[in-house]
N, C-alpha and C positions, 0 to 999 in steps of 0.2 A: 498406549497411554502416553499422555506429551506431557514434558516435563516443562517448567517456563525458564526461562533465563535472561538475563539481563547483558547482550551481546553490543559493543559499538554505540551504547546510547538506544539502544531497540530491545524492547520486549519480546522476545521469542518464543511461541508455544511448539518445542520441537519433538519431534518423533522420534529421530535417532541421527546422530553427529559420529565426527570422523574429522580427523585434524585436518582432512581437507575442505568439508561441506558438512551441511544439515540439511535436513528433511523436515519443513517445516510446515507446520498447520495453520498458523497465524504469527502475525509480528507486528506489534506497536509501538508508537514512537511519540511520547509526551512533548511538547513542544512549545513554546510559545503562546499566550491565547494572541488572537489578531483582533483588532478592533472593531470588524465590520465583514459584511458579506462580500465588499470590494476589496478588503485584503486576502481574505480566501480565495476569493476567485484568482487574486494574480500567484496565489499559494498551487492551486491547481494548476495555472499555464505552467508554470517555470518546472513542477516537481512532472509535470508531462515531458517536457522536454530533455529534463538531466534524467530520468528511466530509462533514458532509452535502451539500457543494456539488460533489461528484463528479457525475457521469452517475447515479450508484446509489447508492443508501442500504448500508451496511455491515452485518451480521450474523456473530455468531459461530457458526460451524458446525463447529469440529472443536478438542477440544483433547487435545494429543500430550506427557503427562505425561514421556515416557522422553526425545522431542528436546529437552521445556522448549520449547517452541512452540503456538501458537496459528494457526488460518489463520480469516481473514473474508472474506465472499465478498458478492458484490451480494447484494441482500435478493429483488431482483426482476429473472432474467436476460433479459437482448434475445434475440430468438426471432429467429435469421436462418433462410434458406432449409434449410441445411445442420446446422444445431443451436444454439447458445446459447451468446452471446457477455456475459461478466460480468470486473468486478474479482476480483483475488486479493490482500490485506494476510496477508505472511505476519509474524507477530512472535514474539521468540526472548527468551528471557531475557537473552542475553548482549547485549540493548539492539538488535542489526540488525533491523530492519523494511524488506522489498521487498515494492512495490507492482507487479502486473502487469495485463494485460489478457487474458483466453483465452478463446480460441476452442475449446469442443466440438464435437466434429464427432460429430454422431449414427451414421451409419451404418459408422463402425470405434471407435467408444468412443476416441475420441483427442483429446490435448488440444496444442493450437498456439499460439505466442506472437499476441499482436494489438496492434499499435500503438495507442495513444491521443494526442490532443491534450490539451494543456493550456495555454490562457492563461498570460502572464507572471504575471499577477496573484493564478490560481492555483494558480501554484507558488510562488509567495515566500509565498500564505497558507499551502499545504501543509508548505511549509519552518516556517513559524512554529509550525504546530499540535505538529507534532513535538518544537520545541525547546522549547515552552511545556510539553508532558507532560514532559520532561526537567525544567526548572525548579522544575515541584510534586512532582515526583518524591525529588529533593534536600533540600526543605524537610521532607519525608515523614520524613527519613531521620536531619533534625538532630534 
């Protein structure tokens, strides 16, 4: 059962924590709304780039003009026994960004939630990436 918590400015659905990490099952991060699909999308290059300290490098692979959404996915999925286990950053114009982990299961095309670890240290950078895109996002806009 995951408890939620409010961690670094991120919503955490966690599993189970330890002063040094959590094991989390989702995390979301209220943000900003941006004005347009061209500011998500530079929303997506720049939050590709500062990740880079995930498991996986970030790419954008789907953009959804009608929900005003963008999803990014690892660049490079982990190849388990049963199919490929990758990030999912879905971001929305209305500023909410959730981060998850899935599990494809090859042999019924199905996709499953998958816990991930994250360091104290990175989530409070994660936390910070986010509210730093929020910051120049703002000065964008004076």
């Amino acid at each position: 059962m995951s408890q939620a918590r409010d961690y670094y400015g991120l919503e955490l659905e966690i599993l189970e924590s330890d002063k040094l990490s959590a094991r989390i099952q989702k995390l979301r991060h209220k943000g900003q709304p941006l004005e347009n699909m061209d500011a998500l999308e530079r929303k997506a290059e720049t939050l590709c780039q500062r990740l880079s300290y995930l498991e996986d490098p970030l790419r954008l692979v789907e953009k959804d003009a009608a929900r005003e959404a963008v999803m990014l996915r690892s660049e490079s999925p982990q190849n388990t026994p049963e199919g490929l286990l990758y990030y999912e950053l879905l971001l929305s114009v209305s500023g909410w960004s959730e981060l998850q982990r899935v599990h494809f299961i090859r042999h019924t095309n199905d996709k499953e939630a998958a816990d991930f670890v994250l360091s104290e240290r990175l989530l409070e950078r994660l936390g910070q990436d986010f509210e730093q895109w929020d910051i120049q996002a703002k000065k964008q806009l004076i």
